[in-house]
C-alpha positions, 0 to 999 in steps of 0.5 A: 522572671515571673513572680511565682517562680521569683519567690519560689526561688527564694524561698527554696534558697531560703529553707536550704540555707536555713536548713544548712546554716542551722545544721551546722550550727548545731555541729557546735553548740549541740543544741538539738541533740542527734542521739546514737546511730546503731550500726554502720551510720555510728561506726561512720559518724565515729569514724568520723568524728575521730580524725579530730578535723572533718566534723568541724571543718564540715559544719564550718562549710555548712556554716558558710553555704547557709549563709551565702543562701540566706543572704544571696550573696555568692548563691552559685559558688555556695550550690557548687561547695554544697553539692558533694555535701548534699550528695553525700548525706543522700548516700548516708540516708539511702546506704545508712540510715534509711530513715532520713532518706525522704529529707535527704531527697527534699534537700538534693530535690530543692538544690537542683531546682536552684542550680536550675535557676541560677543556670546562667551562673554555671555556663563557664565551669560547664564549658568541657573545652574552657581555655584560661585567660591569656594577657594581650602582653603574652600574646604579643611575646617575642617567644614564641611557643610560650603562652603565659596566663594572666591571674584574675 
């Protein structure tokens, strides 16, 4: 890997799981003050908000995706877990609240670029005709007819 794209690589895993890490943080310990939406953006964040477990369980996951991407630990799994997230606070932005549209792009713009660079990772949930994996025991089962799959 050539050395530019090496360290934009990490630098763009690195501010999306600042970014992420830092979001959720906040989630908890509410120490950069969101103030109220108006409108539909605030019936949807209190909606929300009242079910007494999406929030949290939402900030815990950006909690552990920033993590992953910060150290570069697990990165793949962590752009797959992010990705309904990050799809998500796109549609917020575009449908809700217009003016975070632009960081909402940058975010979804940096995590293509990185399932882009981590590709090769995501050749086998990609493959539209994926078989599971069978044991050599099963193979040879005196039933016929009967495949037994192995647990990784």
């Amino acid at each position: 890997m050539p050395r530019l794209i090496k360290w934009s690589t990490i630098t763009a895993r690195g501010f999306l799981g600042l970014v992420f890490f830092v979001s959720g943080l906040n989630g908890f310990l509410q120490f950069m003050p969101m103030g109220d939406m108006p409108g539909p953006a605030g019936s949807f964040l209190a909606s929300l908000a009242a079910t007494g477990y999406f929030l949290p369980l939402l900030m815990a996951t950006k909690m552990a995706v920033g993590l992953a991407l910060l150290t570069g630990r697990f990165v793949p799994l962590a752009l797959i877990v992010l990705a309904p997230i990050t799809i998500h606070i796109a549609a917020f932005h575009l449908f809700l609240a217009p003016q975070g549209t632009v960081m909402a792009l940058v975010l979804g713009a940096l995590q293509l670029a990185l399932a882009w660079a981590y590709r090769d990772s995501f050749k086998g949930v990609l493959n539209a005709s994926a078989k599971p994996r069978v044991t050599d025991a099963a193979q040879k089962s005196s039933e016929p007819g009967i495949v037994h799959s192995a647990v990784a």
